[in-house]
OpenMM code with the backbone's topology and positions (N, CA, C; nanometers):
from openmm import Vec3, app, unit

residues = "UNK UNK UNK UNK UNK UNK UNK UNK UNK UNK UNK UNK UNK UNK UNK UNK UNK UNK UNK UNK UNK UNK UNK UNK UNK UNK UNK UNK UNK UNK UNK UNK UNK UNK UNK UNK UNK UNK UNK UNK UNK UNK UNK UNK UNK UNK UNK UNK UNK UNK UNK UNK UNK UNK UNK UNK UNK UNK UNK UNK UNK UNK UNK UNK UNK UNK UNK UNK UNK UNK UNK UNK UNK UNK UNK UNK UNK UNK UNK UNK UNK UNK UNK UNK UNK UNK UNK UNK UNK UNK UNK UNK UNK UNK UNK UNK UNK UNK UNK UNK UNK UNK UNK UNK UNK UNK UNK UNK UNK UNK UNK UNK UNK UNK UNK UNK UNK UNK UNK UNK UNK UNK UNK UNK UNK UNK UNK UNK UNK UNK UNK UNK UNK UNK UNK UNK UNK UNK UNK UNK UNK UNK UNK UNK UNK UNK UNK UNK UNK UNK UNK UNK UNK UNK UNK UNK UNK UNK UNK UNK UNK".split()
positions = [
    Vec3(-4.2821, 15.7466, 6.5328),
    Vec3(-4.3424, 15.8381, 6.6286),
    Vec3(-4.4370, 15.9341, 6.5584),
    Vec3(-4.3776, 15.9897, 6.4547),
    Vec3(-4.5069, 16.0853, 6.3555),
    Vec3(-4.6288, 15.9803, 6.3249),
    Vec3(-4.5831, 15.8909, 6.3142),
    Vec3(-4.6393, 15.7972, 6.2024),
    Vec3(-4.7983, 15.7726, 6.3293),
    Vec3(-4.7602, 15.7856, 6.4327),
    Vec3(-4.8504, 15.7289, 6.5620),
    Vec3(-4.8771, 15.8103, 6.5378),
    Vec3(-4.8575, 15.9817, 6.6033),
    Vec3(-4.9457, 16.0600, 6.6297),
    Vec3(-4.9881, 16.1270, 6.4999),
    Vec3(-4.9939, 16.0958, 6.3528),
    Vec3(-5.0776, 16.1413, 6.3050),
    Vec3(-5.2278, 16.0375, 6.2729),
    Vec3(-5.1464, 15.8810, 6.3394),
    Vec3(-5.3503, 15.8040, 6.3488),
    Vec3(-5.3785, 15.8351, 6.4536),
    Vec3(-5.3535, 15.8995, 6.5286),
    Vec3(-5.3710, 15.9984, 6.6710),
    Vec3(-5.4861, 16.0608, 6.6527),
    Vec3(-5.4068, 16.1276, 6.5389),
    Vec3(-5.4879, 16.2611, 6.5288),
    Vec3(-5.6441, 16.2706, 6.4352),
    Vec3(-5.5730, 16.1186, 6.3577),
    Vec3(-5.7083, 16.1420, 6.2478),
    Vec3(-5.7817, 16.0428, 6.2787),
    Vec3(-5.7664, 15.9309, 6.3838),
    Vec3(-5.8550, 15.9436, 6.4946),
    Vec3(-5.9790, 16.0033, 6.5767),
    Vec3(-5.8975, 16.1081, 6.6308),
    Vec3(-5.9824, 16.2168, 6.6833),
    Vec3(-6.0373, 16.3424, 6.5822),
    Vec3(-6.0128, 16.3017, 6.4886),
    Vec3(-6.1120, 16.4103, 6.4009),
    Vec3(-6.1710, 16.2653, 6.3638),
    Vec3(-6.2328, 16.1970, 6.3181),
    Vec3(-6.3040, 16.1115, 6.2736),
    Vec3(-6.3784, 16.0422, 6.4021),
    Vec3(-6.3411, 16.0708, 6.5551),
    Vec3(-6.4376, 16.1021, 6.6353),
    Vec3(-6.5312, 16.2112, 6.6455),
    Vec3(-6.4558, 16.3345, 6.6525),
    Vec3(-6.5283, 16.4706, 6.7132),
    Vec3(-6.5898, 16.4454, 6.5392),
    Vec3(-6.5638, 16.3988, 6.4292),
    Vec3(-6.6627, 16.3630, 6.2868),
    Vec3(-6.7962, 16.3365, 6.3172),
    Vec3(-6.8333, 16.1821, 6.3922),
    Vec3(-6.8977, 16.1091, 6.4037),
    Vec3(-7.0083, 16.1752, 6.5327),
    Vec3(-6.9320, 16.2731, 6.6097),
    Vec3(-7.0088, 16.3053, 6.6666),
    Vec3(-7.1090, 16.4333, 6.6878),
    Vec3(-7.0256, 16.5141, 6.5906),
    Vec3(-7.0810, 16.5950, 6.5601),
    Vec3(-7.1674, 16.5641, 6.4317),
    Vec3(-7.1812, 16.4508, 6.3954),
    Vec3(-7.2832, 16.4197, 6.2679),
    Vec3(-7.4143, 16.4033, 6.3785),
    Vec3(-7.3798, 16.2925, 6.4600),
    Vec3(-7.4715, 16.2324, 6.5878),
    Vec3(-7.5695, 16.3649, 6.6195),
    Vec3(-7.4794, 16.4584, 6.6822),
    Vec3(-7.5494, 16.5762, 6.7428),
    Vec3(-7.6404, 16.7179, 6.6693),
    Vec3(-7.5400, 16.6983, 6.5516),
    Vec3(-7.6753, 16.7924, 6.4502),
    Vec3(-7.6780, 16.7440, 6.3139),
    Vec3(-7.6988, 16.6362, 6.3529),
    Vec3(-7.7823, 16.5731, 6.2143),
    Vec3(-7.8698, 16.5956, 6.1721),
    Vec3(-7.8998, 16.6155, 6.0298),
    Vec3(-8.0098, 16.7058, 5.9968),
    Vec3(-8.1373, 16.5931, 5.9509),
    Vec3(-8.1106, 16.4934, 5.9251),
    Vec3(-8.1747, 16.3530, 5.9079),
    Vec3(-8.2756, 16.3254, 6.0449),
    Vec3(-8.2938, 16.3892, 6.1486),
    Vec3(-8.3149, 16.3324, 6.2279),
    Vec3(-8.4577, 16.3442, 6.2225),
    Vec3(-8.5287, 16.4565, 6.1463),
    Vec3(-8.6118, 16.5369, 6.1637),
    Vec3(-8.6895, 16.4765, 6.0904),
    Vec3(-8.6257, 16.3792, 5.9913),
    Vec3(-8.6586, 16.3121, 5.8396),
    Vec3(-8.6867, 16.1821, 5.9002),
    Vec3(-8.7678, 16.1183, 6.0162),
    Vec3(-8.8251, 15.9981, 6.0242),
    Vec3(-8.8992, 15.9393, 5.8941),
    Vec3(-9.0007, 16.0588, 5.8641),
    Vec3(-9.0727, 15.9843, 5.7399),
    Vec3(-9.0304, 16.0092, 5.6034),
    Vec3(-8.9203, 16.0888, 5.6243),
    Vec3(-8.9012, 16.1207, 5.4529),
    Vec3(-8.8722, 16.0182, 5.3351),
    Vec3(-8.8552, 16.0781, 5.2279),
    Vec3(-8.8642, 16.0177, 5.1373),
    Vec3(-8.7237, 15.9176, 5.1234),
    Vec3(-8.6258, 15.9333, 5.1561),
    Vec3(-8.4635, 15.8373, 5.1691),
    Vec3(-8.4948, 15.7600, 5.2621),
    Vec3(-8.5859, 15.7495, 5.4221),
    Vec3(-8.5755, 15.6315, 5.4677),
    Vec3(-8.6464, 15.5667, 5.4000),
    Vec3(-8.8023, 15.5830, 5.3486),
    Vec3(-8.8889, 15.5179, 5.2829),
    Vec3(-8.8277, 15.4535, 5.1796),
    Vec3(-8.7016, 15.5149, 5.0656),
    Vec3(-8.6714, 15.4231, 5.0052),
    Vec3(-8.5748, 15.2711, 5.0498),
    Vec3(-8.5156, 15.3462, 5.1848),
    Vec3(-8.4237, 15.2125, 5.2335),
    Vec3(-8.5145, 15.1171, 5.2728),
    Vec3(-8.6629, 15.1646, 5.3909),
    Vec3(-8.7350, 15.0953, 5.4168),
    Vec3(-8.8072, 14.9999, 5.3093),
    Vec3(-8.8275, 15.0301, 5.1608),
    Vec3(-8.8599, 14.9892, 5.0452),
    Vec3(-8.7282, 14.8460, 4.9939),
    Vec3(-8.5790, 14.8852, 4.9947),
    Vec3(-8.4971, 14.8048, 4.9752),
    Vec3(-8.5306, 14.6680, 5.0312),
    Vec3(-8.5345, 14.7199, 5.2003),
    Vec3(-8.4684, 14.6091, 5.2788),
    Vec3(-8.6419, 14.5300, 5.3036),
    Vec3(-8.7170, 14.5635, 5.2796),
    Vec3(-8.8869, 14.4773, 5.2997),
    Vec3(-8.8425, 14.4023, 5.1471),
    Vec3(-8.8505, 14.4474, 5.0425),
    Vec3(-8.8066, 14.3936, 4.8911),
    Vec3(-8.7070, 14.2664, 4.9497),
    Vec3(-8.5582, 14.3054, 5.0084),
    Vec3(-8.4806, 14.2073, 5.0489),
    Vec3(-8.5168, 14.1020, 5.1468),
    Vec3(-8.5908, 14.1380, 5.2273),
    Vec3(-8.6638, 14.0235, 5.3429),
    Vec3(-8.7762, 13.9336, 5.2792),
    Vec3(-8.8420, 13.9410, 5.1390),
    Vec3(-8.9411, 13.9075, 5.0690),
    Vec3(-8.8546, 13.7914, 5.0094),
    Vec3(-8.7348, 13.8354, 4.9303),
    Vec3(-8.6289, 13.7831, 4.8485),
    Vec3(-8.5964, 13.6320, 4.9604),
    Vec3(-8.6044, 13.6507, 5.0242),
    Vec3(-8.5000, 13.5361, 5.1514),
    Vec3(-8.5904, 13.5076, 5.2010),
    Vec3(-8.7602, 13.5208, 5.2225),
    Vec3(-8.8874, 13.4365, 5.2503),
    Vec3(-8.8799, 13.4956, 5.3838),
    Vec3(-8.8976, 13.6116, 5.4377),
    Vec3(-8.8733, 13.6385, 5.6117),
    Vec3(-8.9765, 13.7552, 5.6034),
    Vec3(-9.0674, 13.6829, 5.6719),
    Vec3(-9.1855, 13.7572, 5.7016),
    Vec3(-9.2273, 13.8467, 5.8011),
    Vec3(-9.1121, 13.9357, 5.7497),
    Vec3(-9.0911, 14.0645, 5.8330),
    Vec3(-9.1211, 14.1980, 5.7192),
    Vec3(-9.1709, 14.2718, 5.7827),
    Vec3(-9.2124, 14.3773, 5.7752),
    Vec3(-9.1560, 14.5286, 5.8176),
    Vec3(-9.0830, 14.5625, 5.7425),
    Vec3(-8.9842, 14.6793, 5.8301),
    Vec3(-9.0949, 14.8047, 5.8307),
    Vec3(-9.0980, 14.9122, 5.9158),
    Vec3(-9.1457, 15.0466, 5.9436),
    Vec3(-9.0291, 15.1412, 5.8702),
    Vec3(-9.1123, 15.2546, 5.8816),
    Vec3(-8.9916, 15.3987, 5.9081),
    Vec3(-8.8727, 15.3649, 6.0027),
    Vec3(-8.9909, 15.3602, 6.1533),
    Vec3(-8.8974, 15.3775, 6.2272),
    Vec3(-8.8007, 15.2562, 6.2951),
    Vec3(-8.8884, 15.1361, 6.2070),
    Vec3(-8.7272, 15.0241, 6.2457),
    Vec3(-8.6121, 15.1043, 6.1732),
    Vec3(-8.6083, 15.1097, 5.9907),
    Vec3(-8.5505, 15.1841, 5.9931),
    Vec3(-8.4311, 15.2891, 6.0402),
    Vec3(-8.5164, 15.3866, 6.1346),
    Vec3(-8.4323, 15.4776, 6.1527),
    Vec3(-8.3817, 15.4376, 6.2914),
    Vec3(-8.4801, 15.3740, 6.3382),
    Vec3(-8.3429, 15.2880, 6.5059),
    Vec3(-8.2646, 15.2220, 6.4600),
    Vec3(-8.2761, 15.1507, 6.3446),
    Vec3(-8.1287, 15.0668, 6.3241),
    Vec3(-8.0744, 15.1833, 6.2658),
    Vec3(-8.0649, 15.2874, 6.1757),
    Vec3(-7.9299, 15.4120, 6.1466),
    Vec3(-7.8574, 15.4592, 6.3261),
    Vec3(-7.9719, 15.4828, 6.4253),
    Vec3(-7.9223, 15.5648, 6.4846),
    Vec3(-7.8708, 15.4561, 6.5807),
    Vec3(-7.9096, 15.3089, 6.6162),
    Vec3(-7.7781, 15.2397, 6.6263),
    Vec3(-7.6695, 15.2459, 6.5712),
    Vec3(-7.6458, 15.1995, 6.4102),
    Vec3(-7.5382, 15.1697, 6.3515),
    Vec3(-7.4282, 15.2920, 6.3923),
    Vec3(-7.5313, 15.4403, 6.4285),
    Vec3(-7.4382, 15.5584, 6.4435),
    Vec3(-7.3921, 15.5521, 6.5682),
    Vec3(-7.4574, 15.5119, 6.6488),
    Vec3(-7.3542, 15.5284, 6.8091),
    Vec3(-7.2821, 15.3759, 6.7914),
    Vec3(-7.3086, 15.2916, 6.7609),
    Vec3(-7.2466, 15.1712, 6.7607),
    Vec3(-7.1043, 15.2006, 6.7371),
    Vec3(-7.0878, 15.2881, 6.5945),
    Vec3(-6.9430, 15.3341, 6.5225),
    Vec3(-6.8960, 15.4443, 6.6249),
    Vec3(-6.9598, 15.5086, 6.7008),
    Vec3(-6.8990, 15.6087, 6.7891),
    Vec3(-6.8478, 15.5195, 6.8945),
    Vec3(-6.9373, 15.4030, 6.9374),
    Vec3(-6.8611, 15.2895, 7.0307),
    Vec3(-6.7168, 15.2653, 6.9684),
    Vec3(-6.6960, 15.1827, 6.8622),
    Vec3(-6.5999, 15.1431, 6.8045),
    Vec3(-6.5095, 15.2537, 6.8231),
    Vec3(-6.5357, 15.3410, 6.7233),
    Vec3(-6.3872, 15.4690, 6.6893),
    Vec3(-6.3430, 15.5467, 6.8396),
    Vec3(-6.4521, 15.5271, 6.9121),
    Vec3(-6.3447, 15.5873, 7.0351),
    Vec3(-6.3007, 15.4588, 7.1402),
    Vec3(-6.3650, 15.3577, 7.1337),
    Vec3(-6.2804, 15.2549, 7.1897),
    Vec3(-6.1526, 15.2372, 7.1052),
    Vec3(-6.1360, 15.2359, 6.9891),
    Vec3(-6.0041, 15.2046, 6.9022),
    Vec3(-5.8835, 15.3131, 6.9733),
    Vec3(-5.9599, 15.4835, 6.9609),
    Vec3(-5.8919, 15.5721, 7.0144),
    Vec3(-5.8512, 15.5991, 7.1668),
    Vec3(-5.9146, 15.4862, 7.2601),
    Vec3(-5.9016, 15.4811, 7.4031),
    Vec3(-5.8069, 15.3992, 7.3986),
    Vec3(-5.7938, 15.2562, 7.3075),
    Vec3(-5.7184, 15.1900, 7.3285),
    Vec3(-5.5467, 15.2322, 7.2646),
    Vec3(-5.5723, 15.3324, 7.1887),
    Vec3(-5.4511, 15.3840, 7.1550),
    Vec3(-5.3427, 15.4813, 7.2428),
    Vec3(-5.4652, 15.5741, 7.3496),
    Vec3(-5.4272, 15.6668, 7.4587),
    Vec3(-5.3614, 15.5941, 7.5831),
    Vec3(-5.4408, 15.4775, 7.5846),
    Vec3(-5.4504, 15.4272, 7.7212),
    Vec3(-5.3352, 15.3200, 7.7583),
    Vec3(-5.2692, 15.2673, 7.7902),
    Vec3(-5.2223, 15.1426, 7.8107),
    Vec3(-5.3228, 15.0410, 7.8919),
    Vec3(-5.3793, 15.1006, 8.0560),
    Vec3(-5.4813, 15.0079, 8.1386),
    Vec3(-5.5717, 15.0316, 8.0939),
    Vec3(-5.6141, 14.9688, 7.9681),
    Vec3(-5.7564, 15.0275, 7.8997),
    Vec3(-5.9333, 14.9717, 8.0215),
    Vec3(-5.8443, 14.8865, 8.1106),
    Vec3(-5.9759, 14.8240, 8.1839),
    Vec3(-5.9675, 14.9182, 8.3166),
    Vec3(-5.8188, 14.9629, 8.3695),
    Vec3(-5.8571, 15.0580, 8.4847),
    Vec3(-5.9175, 15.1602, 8.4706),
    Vec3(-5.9308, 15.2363, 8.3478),
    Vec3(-5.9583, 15.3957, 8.3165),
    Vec3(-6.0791, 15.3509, 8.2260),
    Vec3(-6.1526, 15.2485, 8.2010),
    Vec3(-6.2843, 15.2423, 8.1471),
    Vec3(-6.3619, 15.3374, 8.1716),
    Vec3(-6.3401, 15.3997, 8.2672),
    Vec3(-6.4867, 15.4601, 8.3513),
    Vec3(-6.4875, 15.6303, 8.2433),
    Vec3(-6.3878, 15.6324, 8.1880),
    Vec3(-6.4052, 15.7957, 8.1036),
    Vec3(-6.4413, 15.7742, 7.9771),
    Vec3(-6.4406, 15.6553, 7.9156),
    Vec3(-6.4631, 15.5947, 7.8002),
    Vec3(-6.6432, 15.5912, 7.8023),
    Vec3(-6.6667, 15.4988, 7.9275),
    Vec3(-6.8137, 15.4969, 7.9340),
    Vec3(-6.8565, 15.6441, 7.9786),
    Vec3(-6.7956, 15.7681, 8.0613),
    Vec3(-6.8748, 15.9154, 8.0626),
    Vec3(-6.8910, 15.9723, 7.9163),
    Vec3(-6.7940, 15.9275, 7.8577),
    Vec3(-6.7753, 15.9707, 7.7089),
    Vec3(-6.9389, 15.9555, 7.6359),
    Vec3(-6.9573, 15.8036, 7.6526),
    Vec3(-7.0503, 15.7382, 7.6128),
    Vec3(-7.2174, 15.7757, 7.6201),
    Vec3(-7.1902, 15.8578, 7.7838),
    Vec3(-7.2911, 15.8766, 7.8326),
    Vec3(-7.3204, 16.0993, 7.8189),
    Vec3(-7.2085, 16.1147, 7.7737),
    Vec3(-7.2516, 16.2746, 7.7756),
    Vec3(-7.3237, 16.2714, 7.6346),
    Vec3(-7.2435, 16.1947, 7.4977),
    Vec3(-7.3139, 16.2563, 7.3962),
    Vec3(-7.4495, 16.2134, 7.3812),
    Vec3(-7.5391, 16.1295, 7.3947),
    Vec3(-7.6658, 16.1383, 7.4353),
    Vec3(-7.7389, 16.2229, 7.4990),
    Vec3(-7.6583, 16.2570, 7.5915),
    Vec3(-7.7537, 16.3803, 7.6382),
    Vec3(-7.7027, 16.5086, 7.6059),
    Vec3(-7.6063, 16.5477, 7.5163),
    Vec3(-7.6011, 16.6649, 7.4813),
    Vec3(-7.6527, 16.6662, 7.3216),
    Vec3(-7.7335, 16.5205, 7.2655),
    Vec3(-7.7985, 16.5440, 7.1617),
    Vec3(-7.9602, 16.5826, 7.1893),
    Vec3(-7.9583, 16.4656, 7.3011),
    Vec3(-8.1128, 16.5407, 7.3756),
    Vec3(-8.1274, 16.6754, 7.4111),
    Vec3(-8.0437, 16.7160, 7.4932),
    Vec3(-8.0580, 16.8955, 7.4929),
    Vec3(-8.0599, 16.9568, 7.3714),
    Vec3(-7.9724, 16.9329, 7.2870),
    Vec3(-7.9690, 17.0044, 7.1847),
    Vec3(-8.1342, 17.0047, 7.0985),
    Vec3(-8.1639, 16.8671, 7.0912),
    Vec3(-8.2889, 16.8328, 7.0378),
    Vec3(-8.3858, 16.8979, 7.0718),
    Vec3(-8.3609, 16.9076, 7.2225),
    Vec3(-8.5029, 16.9816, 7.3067),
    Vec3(-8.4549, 17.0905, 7.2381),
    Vec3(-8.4024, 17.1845, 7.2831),
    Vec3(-8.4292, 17.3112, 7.1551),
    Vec3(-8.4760, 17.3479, 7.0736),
    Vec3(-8.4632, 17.2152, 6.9607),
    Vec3(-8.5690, 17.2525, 6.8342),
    Vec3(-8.6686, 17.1686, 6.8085),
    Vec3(-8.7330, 17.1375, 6.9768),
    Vec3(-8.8893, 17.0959, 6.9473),
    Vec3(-8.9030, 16.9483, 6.8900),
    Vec3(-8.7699, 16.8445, 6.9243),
    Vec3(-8.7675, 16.7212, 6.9024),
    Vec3(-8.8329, 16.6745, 7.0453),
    Vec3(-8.9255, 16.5344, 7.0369),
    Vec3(-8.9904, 16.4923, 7.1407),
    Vec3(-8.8277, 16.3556, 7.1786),
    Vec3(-8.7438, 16.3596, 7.2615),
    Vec3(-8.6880, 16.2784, 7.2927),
    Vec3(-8.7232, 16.2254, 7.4680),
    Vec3(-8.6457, 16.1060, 7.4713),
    Vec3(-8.6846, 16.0755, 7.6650),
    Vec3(-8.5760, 16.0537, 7.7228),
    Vec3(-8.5613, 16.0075, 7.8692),
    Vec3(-8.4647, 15.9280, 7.9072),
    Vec3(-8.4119, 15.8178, 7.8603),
    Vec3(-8.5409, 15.7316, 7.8429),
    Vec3(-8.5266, 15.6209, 7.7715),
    Vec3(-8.4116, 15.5826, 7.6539),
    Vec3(-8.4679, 15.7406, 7.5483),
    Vec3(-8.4130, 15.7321, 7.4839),
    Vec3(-8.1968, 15.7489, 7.4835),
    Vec3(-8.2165, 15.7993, 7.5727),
    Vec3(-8.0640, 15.8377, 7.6348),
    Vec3(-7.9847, 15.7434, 7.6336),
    Vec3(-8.0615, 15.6316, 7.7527),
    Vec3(-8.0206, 15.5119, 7.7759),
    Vec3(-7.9987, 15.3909, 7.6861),
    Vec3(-8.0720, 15.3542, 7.5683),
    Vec3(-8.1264, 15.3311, 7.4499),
    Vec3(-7.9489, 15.3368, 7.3795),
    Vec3(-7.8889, 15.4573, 7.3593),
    Vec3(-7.8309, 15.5389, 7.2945),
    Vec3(-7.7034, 15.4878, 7.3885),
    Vec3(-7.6916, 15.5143, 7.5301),
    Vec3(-7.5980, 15.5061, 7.5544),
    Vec3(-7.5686, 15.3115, 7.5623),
    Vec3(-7.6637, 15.2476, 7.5535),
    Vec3(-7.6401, 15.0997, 7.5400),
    Vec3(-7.5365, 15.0326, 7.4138),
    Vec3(-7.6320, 15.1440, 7.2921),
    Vec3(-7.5734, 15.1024, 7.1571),
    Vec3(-7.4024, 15.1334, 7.1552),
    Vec3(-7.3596, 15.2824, 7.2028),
    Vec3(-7.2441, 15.2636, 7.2063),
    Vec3(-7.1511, 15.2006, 7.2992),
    Vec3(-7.2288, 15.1239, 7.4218),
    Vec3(-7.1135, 15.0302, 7.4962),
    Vec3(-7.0981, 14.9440, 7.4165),
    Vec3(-7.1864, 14.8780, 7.3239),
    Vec3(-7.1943, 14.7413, 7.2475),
    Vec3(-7.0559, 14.7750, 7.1878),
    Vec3(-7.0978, 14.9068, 7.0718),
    Vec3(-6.9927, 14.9103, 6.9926),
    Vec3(-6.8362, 14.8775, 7.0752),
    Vec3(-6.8038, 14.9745, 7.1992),
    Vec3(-6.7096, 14.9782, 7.2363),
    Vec3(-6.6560, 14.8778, 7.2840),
    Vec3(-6.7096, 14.7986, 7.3290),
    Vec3(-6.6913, 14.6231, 7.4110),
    Vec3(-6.6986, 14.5068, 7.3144),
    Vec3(-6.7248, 14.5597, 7.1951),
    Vec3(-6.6897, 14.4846, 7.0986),
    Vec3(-6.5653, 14.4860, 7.0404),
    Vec3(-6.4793, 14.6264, 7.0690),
    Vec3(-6.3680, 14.6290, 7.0199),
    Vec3(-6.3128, 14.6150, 7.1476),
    Vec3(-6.3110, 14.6637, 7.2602),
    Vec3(-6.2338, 14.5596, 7.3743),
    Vec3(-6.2302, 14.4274, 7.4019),
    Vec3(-6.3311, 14.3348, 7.3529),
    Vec3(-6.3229, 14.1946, 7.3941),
    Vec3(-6.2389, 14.1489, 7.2804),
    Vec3(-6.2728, 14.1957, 7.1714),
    Vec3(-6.1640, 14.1534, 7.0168),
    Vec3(-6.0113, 14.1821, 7.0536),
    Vec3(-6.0122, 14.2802, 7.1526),
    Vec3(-5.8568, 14.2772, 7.1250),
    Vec3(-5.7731, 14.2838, 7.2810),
    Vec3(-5.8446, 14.1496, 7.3669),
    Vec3(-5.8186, 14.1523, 7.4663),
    Vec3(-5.7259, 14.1237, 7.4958),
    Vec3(-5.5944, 14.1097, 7.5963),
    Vec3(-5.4484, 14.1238, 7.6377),
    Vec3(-5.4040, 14.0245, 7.6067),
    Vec3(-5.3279, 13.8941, 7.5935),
    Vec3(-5.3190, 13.7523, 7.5951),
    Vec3(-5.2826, 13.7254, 7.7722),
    Vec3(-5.2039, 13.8764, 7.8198),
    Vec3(-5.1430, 13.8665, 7.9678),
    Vec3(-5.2413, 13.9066, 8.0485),
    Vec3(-5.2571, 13.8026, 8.1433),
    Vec3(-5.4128, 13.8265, 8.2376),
    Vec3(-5.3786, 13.9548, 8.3069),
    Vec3(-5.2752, 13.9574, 8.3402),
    Vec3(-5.1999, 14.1024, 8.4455),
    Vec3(-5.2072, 14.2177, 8.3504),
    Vec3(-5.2672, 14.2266, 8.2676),
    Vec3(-5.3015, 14.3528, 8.1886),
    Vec3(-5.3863, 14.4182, 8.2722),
    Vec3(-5.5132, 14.3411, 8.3377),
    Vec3(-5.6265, 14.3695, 8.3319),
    Vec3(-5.6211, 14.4471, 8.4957),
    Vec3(-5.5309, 14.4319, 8.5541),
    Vec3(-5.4680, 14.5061, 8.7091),
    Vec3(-5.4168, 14.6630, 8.6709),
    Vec3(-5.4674, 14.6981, 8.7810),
    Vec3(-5.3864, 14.8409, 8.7448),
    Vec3(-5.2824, 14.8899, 8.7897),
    Vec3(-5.2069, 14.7610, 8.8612),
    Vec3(-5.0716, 14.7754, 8.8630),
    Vec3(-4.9548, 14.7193, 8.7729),
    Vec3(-5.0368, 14.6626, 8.6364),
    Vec3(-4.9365, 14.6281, 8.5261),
    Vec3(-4.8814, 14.6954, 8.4851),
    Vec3(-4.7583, 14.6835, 8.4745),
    Vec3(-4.6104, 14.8105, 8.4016),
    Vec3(-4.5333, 14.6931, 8.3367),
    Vec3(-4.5403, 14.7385, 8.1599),
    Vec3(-4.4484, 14.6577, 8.0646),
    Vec3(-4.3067, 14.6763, 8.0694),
    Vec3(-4.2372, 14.6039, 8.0721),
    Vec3(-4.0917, 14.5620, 8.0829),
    Vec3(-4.0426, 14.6330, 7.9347),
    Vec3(-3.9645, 14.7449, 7.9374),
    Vec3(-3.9098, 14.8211, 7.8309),
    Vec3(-3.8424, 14.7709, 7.7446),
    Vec3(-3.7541, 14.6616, 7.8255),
    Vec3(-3.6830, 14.5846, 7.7156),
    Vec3(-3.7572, 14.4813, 7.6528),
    Vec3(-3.8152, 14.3928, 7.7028),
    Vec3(-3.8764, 14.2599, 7.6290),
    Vec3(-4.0249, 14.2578, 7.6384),
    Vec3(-4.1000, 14.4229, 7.6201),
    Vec3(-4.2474, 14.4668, 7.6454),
    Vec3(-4.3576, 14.3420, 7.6972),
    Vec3(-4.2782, 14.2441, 7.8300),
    Vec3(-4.3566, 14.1766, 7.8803),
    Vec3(-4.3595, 14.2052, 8.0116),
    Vec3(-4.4537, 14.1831, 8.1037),
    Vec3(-4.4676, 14.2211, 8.2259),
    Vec3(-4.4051, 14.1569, 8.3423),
] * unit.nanometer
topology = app.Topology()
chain = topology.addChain("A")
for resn in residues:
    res = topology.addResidue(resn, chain)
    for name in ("N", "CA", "C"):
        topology.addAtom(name, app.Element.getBySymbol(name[0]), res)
């Protein structure tokens, strides 16, 4: 029982982590700086290496970071929904508001200090983290179809339905 609620807990600090990196990240400001330019430098070097006649930007770049970052905010709070939740498919719908506030409380925040963001971009943002999250729900889907009802209740003694 400790043993649960302390991946409970460090869980949810390695959410409210991830998201508070998301929301005042100081990188954000750094499209052209000198650290993406060198990743952008790596990975054109690595696409040369393997004959793929691609051409990376800044800002491929920095859309694939700020995927990879909501992607992992998909993941770590689907892991942590699926730990809260038992009907993880009836109560989806707070998982995806989840999904959908921190985008726009990075856009507000952004607008503040004179970042040009859009709707678009919101949406963009809130796509990357359903991926993440539906990637860890389809991986670890019920084997019992009656999971997926929201009138499933596990049998205490032999935790089958």
């Amino acid at each position: 029982m400790v043993v649960e609620n302390l991946k409970k807990l460090a869980l949810i600090v390695i959410l409210i982590s991830i998201t508070g990196w998301i929301v005042f990240n100081p990188y954000i400001y750094c499209a052209n700086s000198e650290s993406i330019q060198n990743i952008c430098f790596l990975m054109n070097d690595f696409c040369k290496n393997i004959s793929l006649n691609y051409h990376f930007s800044n800002k491929d770049v920095f859309s694939l970071l700020r995927f990879l970052e909501y992607s992992i905010l998909g993941i770590t709070s689907a892991v942590l929904y699926r730990k809260y939740f038992n009907k993880i498919w009836a109560n989806i719908t707070n998982l995806l508001f989840f999904g959908l506030i921190v985008p726009v409380v990075e856009v507000l925040y952004r607008s503040n200090a004179d970042s040009v963001f859009s709707a678009q971009d919101i949406l963009i943002s809130f796509f990357e983290f359903c991926l993440g999250a539906f990637i860890i729900l389809i991986c670890c889907v019920p084997k019992n179809k009656r999971m997926f009802s929201s009138r499933y209740k596990k049998n205490r003694y032999t935790g089958r339905g």
